[in-house]
Steps between C-alpha positions, in 0.01 A plus 500: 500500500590592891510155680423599866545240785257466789609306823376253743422695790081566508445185308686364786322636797135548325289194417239770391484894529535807358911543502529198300140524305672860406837291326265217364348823298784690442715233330163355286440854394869583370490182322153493329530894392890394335650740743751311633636163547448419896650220697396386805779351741316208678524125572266451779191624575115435609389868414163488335542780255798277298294259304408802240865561426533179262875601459524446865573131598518549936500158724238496758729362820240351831197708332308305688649557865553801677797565783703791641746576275377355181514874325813538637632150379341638120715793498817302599428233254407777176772765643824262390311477145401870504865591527645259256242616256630918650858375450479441111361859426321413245246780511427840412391603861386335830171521684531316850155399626581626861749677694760229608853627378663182383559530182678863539816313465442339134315775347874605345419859272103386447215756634278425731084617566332393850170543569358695780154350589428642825686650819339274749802378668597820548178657646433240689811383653390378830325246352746339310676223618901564597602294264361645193732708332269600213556912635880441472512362166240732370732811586773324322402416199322801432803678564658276245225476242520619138126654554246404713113385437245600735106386435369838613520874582488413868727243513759727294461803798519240751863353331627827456425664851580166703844384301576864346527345176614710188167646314594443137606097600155452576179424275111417603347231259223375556349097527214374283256288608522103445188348626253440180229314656209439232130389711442130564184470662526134513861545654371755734243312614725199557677743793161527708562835530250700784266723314618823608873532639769797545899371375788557652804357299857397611764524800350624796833605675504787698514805204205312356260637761327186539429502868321886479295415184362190705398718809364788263286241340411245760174698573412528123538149433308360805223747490472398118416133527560494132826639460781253549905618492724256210895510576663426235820378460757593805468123675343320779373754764741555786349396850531866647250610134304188623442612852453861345118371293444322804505814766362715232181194410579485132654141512256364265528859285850449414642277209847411363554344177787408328545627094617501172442774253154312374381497914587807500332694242207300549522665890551844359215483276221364720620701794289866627878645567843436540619642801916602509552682778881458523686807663800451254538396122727539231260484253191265590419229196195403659343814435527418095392154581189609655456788242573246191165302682284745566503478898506905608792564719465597837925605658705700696566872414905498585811370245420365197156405482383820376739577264394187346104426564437896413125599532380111417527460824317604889817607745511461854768594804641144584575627861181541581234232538186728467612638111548107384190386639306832346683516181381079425157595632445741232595274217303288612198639552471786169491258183500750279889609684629125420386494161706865454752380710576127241431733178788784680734156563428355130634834376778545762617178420622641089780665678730219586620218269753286545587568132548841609742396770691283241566806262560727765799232684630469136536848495651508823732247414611657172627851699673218729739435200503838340687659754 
């Protein structure tokens, strides 16, 4: 059976999202289908994704306080065991969990696959900060890689026009969805939800959009004394997105909670819409989230998002504030259009498995070592 070894690096740097929710899959997936025998290189961790790996036995190191430099301390502290673990080459093939290039040294005759899950750093460069060399090491190891994993069609174009990678190196597969929320009404009622609400889920960082989905919606939600906007995720508001509800009146409009996976498919299923107006994705799992729930998806027309959401879900132009305040307006005001639009996502959602993704990386990984 191939052993394949899986580093440190996400699990290092991600307490929770979708880089490291997409390992925590991968590796359960190539176990439980007897496709190959995976190892995960890690010692310390407080990623929330690692208690489902039983095989995986990670530290949590000051869980419970947060400081500049703590991720960065992680990587330092799993790196030296990363490498010893590299150094034995005892594996079939290696799958780093980010771009870092430390381990190019140890690797000896063994392959390599990286996965491509966006081009971010490199569309957006002036917002990155100077001392992120994520770009750098991106270019590198692609260059170096035995083949190379992107999660969609658009990501794949993107890789291949920014980095002029080789065509045949490079192969779109696809995520699943993880989030199996089953209703609780007695759970959901223990959030005090509002009655009627519009979700927004995760980072709100410049790509995300945040700041024009706010103004193209300020008027809906105050004229609508009903209608209440649920942040999920992403942390404690900023104080420039605090003074933003204030100048715009919707102070009392706007809430943030934190989640799990149970918060948040409760959210997704009691909400009118989730919202995703994000200018940029590599693939978008919150659109399967909110299609596994039944909450009709409301996004952006550019990259991913409608390679993946299809016609389950109402489009807008995320440039412009008057399409994302019309394009929610409509869903919420034709029922008959939201019950279409959940049925459309239930049936979108058939294409992507993460058992799918399994066979198709095994596959992958088998034309690594029959060259």
């Amino acid at each position: 059976m191939l052993k394949i070894l899986f580093d440190h690096q996400c699990f290092s740097n991600q307490e929770y999202g979708g880089v490291s929710r997409y390992y925590t899959e991968l590796i359960r997936h190539l176990k439980q289908n007897n496709l190959a025998q995976p190892e995960l290189a890690i010692k310390y961790s407080n990623n929330q994704y690692l208690d489902s790996l039983t095989e995986v036995d990670a530290r949590l190191v000051l869980s419970n306080y947060q400081f500049k430099g703590k991720k960065l301390l992680l990587d330092l502290l799993n790196r030296r065991n990363s490498t010893k673990i590299i150094s034995k080459r005892n594996y079939d093939i290696f799958h780093p969990t980010y771009y870092h290039p430390y381990f190019l040294n140890y690797l000896g005759n063994r392959p390599f696959v990286i996965t491509v899950h966006d081009m971010t750093h490199e569309l957006f460069p002036d917002k990155m900060s100077k001392w992120d060399k994520s770009s750098e090491h991106k270019k590198l190891l692609v260059e170096k890689a035995k083949r190379i994993i992107c999660v969609s069609n658009n990501t794949r174009n993107d890789l291949i026009k920014l980095l002029k990678v080789e065509e045949a190196k490079v192969k779109v597969i696809y995520h699943g969805n993880s989030l199996n929320y089953k209703r609780d009404i007695h759970f959901e009622s223990s959030l005090n939800l509002p009655s009627k609400y519009i979700l927004y889920v995760g980072s709100r960082k410049y790509y995300k959009n945040f700041v024009l989905m706010i103004k193209a919606l300020s008027d809906l939600i105050r004229d609508k004394n009903s209608i209440k906007l649920i942040c999920a995720g992403g942390g404690k508001f900023s104080v420039d997105e605090i003074k933003l509800f204030s100048e715009l009146k919707i102070s009392d409009k706007v809430i943030q909670i934190s989640v799990n996976d149970k918060i948040l498919g409760a959210l997704y299923s009691n909400s009118l819409c989730f919202v995703f107006p994000s200018l940029y994705e590599g693939f978008g799992m919150p659109i399967l989230e909110a299609f596994s729930c039944g909450s009709p998806v409301i996004c952006s027309n550019s990259s991913s998002l409608p390679e993946i959401a299809g016609e389950a879900a109402e489009y807008f132009d995320p440039k412009n504030l008057q399409s994302i305040r019309n394009a929610v307006e409509i869903v919420l005001t034709d029922i008959n259009k939201r019950e279409k639009m959940i049925s459309l996502g239930f049936q979108r959602l058939k294409k992507f498995s993460w058992n799918n993704s399994a066979f198709q990386t095994f596959e992958l990984y088998k034309e690594c070592l029959n060259e």
